[in-house]
C-alpha positions as CSV (number, residue, x, y, z in Angstrom):
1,X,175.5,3.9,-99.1
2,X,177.8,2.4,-101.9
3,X,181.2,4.7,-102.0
4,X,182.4,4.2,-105.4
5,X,186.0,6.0,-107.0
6,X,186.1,7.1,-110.6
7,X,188.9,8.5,-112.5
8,X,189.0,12.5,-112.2
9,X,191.3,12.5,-115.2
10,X,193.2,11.1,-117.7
11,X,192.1,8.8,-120.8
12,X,190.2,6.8,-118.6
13,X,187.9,9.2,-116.6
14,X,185.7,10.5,-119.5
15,X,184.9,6.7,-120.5
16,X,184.5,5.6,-117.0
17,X,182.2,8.1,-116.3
18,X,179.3,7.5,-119.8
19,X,179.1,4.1,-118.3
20,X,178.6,5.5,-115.4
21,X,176.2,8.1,-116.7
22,X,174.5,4.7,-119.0
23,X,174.3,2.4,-116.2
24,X,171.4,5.1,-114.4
25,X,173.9,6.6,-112.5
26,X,174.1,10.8,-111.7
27,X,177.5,11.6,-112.9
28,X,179.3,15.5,-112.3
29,X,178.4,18.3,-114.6
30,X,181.7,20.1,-113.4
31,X,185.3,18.3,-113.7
32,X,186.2,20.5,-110.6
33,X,183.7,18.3,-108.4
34,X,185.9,15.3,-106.6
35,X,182.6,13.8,-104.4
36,X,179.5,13.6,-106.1
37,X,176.2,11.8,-104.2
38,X,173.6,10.5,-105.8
39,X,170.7,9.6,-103.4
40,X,168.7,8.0,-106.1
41,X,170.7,5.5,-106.4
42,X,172.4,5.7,-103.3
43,X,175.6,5.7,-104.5
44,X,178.5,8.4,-103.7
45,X,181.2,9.0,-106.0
46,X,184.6,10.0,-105.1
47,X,186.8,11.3,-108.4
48,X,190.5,10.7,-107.4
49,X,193.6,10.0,-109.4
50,X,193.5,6.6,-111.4
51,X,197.1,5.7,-109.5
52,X,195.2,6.0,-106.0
53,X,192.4,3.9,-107.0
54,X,193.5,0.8,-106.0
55,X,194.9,1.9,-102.6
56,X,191.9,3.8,-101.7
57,X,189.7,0.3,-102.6
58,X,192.4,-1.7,-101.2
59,X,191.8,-0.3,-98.0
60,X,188.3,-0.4,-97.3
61,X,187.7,2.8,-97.7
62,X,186.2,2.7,-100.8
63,X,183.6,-0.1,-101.6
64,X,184.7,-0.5,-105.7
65,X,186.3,1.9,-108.4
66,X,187.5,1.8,-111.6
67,X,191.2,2.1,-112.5
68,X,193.1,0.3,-115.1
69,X,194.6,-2.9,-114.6
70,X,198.1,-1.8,-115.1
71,X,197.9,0.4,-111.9
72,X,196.3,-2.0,-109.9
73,X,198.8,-5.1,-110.2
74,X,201.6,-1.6,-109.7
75,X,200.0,-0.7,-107.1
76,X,200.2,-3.8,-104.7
77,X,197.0,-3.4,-103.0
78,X,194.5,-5.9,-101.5
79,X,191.8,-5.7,-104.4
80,X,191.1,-7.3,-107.4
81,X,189.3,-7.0,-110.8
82,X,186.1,-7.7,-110.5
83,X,184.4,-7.1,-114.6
84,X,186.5,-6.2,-117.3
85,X,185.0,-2.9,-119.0
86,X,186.2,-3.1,-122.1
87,X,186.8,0.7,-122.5
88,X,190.8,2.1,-122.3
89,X,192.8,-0.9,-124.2
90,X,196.7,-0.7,-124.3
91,X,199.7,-2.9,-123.8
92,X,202.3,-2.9,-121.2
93,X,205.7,-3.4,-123.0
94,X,209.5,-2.9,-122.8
95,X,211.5,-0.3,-125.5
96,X,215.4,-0.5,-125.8
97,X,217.1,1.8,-129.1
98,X,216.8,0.6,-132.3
99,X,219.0,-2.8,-132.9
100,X,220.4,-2.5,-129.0
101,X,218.2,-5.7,-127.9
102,X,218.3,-8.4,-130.2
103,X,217.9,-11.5,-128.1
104,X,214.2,-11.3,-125.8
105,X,213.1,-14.8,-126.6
106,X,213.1,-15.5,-122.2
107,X,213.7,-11.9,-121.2
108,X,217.2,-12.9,-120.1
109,X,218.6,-10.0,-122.0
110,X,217.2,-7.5,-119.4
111,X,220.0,-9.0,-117.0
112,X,222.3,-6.5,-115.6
113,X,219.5,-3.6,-117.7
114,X,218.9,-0.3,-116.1
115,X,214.4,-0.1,-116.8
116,X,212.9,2.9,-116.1
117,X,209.7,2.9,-115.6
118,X,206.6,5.2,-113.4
119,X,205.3,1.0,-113.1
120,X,207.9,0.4,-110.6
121,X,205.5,-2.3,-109.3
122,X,204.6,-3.9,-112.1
123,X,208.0,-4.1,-113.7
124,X,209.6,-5.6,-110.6
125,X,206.6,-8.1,-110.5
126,X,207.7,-9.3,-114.0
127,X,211.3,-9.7,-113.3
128,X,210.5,-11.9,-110.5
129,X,208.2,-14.0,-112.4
130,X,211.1,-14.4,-115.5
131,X,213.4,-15.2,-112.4
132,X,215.4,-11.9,-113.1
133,X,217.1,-10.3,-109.8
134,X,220.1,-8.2,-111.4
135,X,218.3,-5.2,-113.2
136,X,217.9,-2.1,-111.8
137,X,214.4,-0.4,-111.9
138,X,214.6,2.9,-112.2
139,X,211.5,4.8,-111.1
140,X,210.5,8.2,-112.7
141,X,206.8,9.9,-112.7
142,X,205.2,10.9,-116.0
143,X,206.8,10.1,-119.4
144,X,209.7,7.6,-119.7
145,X,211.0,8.3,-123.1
146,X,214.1,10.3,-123.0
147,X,215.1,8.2,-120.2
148,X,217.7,6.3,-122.3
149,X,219.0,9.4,-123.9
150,X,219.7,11.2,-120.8
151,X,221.4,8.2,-119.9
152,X,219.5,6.9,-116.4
153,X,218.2,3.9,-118.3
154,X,218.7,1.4,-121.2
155,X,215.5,-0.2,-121.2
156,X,211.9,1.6,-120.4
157,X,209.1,0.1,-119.4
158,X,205.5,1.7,-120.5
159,X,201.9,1.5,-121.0
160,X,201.7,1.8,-125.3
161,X,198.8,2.6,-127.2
162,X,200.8,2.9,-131.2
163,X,203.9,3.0,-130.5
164,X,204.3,6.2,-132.0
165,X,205.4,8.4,-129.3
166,X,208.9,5.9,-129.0
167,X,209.3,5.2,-132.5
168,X,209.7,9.5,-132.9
169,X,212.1,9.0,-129.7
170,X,214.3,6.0,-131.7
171,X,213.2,3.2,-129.5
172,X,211.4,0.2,-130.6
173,X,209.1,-2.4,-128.7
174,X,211.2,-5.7,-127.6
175,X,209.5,-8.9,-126.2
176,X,205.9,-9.8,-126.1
177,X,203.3,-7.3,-124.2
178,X,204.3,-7.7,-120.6
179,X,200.5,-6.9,-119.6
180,X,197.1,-6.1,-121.7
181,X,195.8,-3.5,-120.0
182,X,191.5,-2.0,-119.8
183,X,189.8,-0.6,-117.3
184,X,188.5,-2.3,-114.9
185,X,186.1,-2.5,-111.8
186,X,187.8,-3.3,-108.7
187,X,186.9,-4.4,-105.2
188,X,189.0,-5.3,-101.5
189,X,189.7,-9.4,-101.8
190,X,187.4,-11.2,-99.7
191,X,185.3,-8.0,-99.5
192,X,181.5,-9.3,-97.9
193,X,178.8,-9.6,-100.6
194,X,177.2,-6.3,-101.1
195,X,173.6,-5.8,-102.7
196,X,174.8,-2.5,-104.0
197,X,178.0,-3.9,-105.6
198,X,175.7,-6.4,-107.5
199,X,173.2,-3.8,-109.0
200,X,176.5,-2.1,-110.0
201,X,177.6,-4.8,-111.5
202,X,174.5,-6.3,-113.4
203,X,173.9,-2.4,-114.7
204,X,177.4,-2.1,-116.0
205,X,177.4,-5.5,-117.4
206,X,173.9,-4.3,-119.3
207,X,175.5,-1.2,-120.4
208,X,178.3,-3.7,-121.8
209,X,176.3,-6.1,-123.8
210,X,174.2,-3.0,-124.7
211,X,177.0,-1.7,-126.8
212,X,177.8,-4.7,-128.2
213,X,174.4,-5.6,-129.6
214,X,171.9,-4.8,-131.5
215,X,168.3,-5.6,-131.8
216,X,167.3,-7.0,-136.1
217,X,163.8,-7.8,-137.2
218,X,163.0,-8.8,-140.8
219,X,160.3,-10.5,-142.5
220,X,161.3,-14.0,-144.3
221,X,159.6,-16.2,-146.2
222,X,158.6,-19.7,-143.3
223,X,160.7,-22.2,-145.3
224,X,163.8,-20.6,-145.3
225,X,163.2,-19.6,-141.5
226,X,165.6,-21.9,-140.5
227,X,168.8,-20.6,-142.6
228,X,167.9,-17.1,-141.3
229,X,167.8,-18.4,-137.8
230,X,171.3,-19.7,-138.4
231,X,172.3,-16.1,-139.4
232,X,171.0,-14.7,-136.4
233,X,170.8,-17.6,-133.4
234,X,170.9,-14.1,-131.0
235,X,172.3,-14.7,-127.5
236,X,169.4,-18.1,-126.6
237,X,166.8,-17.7,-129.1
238,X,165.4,-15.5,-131.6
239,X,161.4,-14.5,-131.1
240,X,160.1,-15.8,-134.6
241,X,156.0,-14.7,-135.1
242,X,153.5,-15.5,-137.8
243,X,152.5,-12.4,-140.2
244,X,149.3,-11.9,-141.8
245,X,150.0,-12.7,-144.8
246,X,150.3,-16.6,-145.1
247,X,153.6,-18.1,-145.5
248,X,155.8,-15.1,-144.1
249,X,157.0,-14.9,-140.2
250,X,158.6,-11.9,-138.3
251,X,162.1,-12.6,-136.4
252,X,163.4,-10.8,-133.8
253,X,166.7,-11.5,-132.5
254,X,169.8,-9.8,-131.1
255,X,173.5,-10.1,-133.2
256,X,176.3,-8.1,-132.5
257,X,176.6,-4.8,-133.4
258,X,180.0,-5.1,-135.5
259,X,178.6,-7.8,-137.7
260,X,175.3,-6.4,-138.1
261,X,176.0,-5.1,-142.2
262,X,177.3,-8.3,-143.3
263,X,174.1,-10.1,-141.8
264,X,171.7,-7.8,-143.0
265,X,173.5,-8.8,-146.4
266,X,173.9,-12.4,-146.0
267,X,169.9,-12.4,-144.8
268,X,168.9,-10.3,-148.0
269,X,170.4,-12.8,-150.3
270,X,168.1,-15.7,-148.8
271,X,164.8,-13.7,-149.0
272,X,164.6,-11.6,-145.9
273,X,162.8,-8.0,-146.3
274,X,162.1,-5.4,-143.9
275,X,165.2,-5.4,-142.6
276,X,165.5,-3.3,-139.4
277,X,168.1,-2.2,-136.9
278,X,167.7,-0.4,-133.7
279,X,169.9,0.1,-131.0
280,X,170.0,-1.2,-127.3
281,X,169.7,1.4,-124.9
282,X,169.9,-1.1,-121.5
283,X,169.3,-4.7,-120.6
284,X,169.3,-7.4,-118.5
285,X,170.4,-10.8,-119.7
């Protein structure tokens, strides 16, 4: 049986859990529910705290899980990313007081810093790989913002969605993102190849391009068949079919879902009618 850990909280469990849910697989009706099995499938779930995630995998214990990719490179275990998700976006980044940090063009200016963080791992990792050894990492659990004001820090280091939450606190973002973060699916490096992994991961990857496409038919005229196509190339081929009446042919063909307005518009103004678009509930491609 596949063991496979989800997020029991936070921003990523509720995301983690409709692609889950999309992908064919039972998910919880209850949040207070931490091992769920789904003989169907085959499949048990085990709903634990995104932090543990990667130790849990790590281990062996668990077969694959989905955690962000922040807490796996802080966390230090044995396991790696193994599809990105695509779901849970946010940057990794150092904030110093307004004007205090002038000078991050090599990070040098962190030399000699105090940089709290709840990444402990993760900060450290980028100090070594800037070639910095004296700063102090300061490690505190939960929010890191008034940090600098209590005077334990003069740097933090955190996981930022706006920015909003440290601009209200008088800091502002220094340097370049440290790490773009998602959510990912993990497994143990060198884990053996598993059948059940790779149902999960061609299900997951369907769910993916599912919500990135769409399916768009229209009727156009056969000589101008070929500008359409153009418009819509869809991911190998469009399915183009002759109509009944003489002259016209049907097209078929997936695009992606953001652009999907502005083709139906640009196919419009070369003759296309019967515009349609329907949504992709799963695939295999």
């Amino acid at each position: 049986m596949l063991r496979i850990a989800v997020p029991n909280k936070g921003s990523l469990s509720e995301p983690a859990s409709a692609m889950l849910h999309e992908a064919g697989y039972r998910q919880r009706a209850n949040s207070r529910e931490l091992v769920l099995v789904d003989p169907d499938n085959n499949v048990e779930f085990f709903f634990l705290r995104p932090r543990d995630i990667a130790v849990y995998v790590g281990s062996g214990r668990l077969d694959v899980g989905i955690t962000g990719r922040d807490l796996l490179l802080d966390s230090g275990a044995e396991a790696e990313e193994i599809l990105q998700l695509g779901v849970g976006a946010a940057n990794f980044r150092y904030a110093a007081p307004a004007g205090t940090v002038t000078d991050f063009a090599d990070g040098k200016a962190l030399t000699g810093m105090r940089i709290a963080s709840s990444y402990v791992g993760l900060v450290r990792r980028h100090l070594d790989q800037l070639g910095i050894e004296a700063a102090a990492v300061v490690k505190l659990d939960g929010a890191v913002e008034t940090a600098i004001q209590l005077g334990v820090a003069d740097v933090i280091a955190d996981v930022v969605d706006t920015g909003t939450t440290l601009r209200q606190a008088g800091l502002e973002l220094i340097g370049e993102p440290i790490l773009e973060s998602e959510a990912v699916l993990i497994r143990r490096v060198d884990a053996e190849p598993s059948p059940g992994v790779d149902q999960l991961l061609r299900r997951l990857q369907g769910v993916l391009v599912a919500r990135r496409y769409v399916m768009m038919d229209y009727d156009i005229r056969a000589e101008r068949v070929e500008e359409a196509v153009a418009l819509t190339p869809g991911l190998e081929s469009p399915t183009v079919s002759p109509l009944h009446n003489e002259g016209w042919v049907a097209v078929r063909s997936m695009v992606p879902r953001r652009e999907a307005q502005r083709i139906m518009d640009d196919l419009w103004e070369i003759g296309a009618r019967a515009i349609l678009v329907t949504g992709i509930h799963a695939c295999r491609i």
